[in-house]
N, C-alpha and C positions, 0 to 999 in steps of 0.2 A: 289792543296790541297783540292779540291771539294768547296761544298758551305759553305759559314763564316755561319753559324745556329746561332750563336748570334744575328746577325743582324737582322734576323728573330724573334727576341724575343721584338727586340725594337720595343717599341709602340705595344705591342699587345696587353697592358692593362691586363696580367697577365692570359690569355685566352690560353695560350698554354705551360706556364708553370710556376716555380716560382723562382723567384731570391734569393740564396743563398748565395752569395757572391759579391761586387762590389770593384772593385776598380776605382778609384777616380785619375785624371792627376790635380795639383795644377798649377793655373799659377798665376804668382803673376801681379796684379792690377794696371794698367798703374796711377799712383796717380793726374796728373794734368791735366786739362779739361780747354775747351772753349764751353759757352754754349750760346745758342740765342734762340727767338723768332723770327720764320718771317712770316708774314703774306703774304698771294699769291690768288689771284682770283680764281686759281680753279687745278683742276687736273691735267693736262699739265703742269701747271707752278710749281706747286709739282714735279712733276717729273725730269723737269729742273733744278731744285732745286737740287736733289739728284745725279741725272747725274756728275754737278758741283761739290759736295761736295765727292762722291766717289773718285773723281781725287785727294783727298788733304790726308793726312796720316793720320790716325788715327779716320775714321770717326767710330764713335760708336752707334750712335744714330740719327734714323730722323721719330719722331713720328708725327700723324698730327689731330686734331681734328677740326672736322667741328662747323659750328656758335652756333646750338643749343648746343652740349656741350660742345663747349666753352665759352655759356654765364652760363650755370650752372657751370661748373667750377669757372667762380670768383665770381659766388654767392656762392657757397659753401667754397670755402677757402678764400674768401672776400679779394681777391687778385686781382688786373685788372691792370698787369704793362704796359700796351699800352693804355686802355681806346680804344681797336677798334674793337669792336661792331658798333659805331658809323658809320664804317668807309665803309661797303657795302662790306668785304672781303669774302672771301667763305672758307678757311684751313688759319689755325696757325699750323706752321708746330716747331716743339723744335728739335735743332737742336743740337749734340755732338761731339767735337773731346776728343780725350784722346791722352793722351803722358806725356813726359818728360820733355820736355820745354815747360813752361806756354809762355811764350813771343812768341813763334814763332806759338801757335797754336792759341792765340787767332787775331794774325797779320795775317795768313793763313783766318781764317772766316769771318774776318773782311774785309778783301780785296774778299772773294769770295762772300761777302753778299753785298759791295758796287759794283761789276760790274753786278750783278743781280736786286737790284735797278734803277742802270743805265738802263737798259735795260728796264725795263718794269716788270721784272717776281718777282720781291720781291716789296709790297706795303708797306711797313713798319721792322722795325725792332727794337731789345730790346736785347742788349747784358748783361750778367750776368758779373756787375767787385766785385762779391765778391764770397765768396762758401754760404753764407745765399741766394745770391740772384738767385745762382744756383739749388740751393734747392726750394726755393720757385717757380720757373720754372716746376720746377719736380713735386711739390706738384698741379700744376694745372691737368698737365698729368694725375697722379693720383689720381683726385680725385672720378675716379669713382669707387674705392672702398668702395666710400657712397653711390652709386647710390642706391641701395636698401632700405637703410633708407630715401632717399628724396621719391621715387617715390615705395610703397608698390607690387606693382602691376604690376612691373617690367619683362621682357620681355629679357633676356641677349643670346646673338648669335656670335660668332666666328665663320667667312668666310674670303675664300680667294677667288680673283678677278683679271682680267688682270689689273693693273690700268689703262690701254687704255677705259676699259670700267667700272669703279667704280661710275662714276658719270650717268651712264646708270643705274646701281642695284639703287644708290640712287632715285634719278628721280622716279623710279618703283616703288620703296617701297612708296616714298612720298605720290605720286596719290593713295594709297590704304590706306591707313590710315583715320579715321574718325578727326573731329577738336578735338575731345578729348583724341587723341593720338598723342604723337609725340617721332620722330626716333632721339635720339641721337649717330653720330658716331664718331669713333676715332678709331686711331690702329695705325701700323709702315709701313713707305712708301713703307723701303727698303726691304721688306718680300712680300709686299702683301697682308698685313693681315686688315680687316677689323673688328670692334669689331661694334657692335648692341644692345644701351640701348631703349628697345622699350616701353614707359611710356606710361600708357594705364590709364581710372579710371574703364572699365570694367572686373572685375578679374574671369569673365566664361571661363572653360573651352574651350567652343566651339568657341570662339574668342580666347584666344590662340592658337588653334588648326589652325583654319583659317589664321593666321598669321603666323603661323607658313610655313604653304602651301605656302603663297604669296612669302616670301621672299627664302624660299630653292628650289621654281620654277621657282623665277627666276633667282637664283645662278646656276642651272642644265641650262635656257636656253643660260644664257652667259657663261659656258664653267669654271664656276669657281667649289671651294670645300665647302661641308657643313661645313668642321672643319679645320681651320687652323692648331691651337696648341692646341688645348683642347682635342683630341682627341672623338673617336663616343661616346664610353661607353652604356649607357641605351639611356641615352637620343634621341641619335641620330642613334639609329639603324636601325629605320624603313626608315629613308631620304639616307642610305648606297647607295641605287639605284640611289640615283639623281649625284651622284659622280663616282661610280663605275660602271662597266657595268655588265651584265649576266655572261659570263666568267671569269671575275676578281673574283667577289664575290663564283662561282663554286669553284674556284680554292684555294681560301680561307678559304671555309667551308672543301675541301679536305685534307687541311693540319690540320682543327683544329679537326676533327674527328681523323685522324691518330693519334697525338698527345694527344687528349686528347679523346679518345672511350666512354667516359661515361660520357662526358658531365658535369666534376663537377670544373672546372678550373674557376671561375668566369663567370658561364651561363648568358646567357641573356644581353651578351655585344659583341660590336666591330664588330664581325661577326652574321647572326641568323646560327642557327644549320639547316643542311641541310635537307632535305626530307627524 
């Protein structure tokens, strides 16, 4: 039947052509959850983690926030259900199942969070026995949709990473930072996805610009994406290179010329226009 050309439109950020019509699949919403906190040394033991909780049905959610933001997290929702900061952890990882029986999902996480304690790879843990206190879980997660009002001068980045080597990009970034900059991160295990609040008090240009170089060079030297889910857009059209190669981005700009000849499709994003 040749090639699916819709597909071709996803994610093109509106660059090759414009969406007229959508239809929409409804699925109705698993309504009952198991939700935790667990706290783990480091990357590997994240991993372990999720390894684990893939095996069991219904996993939904396994986000993971490192120490810096997760100590602004319970400063800003003044929320601290572990108190472990204290504790020398390096990820808090919030952890979801969904389904239909409550009993048996949170008996599932319960049992897959006590053999991972056992072991070594879980240093603490905090189960959710109400939906407030689920919420409130969640509300840590996200509270970096304040980041911007705590920290003016804010710095925000979405990358993806092997997580074999996530704690290698962190490491890198850290050593380049001055003392009056610090890397807040967090994101989802099971994707890959790394998110980047970089809280700086110098708001020049030319240190954004510089920071910006440190950390998208060295997302290109380990093999990882300047954009996760956020897509290039404006912002990130120049960094395209550190992702894509010479003949991807060729071949790209060949289809957005066909497509759009005159260049009036949302210019100045996703792809640059070719020579």
């Amino acid at each position: 039947t040749g090639y699916d050309l819709k597909q071709l439109f996803i994610g093109a950020e509106g660059t090759l052509g414009i969406v007229t019509r959508a239809v929409l699949r409804l699925v109705e919403a698993e309504p009952l959850r198991a939700t935790a906190l667990l706290a783990v040394p480091d990357v590997a033991a994240a991993r372990a983690v999720l390894d684990r909780l893939e095996r069991l049905p219904g996993l939904a959610a396994l986000e993971a926030m490192w120490p810096r933001y997760w100590s602004y997290a319970c400063e800003a929702t003044g929320f601290d259900p572990l108190s472990l900061r204290p504790s020398g952890h390096e990820i808090v990882l919030l952890a979801e199942l969904r389904g239909w029986e409550e009993e048996a999902l949170q008996s599932a996480l319960l049992t897959a969070a006590a053999g991972l304690t056992e072991e070594g790879t879980v240093l603490d843990s905090a189960f959710a026995a109400s939906e407030a206190q689920a919420e409130g879980f969640w509300r840590l997660r996200e509270a970096n949709a304040e980041l911007y009002r705590h920290f003016p001068h804010l710095l925000g980045f979405d990358v993806s990473i092997d997580p074999g080597r996530m704690e290698e990009l962190i490491a890198r970034i850290g050593g380049s930072l001055t003392s009056e900059e610090q890397a807040l991160w967090f994101g989802h295990m099971g994707d890959a996805n790394l998110h980047l609040g970089l809280a700086r008090t110098d708001p020049s240009p030319d240190r954004a610009k510089r920071l910006k170089c440190v950390l998208y060079d060295a997302v290109r030297d380990l093999e990882g994406s300047v954009s996760a889910e956020h897509g290039i857009g404006a912002e990130k059209l120049e960094w395209l290179g550190h992702t894509r190669n010479a003949a991807e981005i060729a071949l790209m700009q060949s289809l957005r010329a066909m497509l759009d000849p005159n260049g009036i499709m949302n210019p100045g994003r996703t792809v640059p226009r070719g020579g």
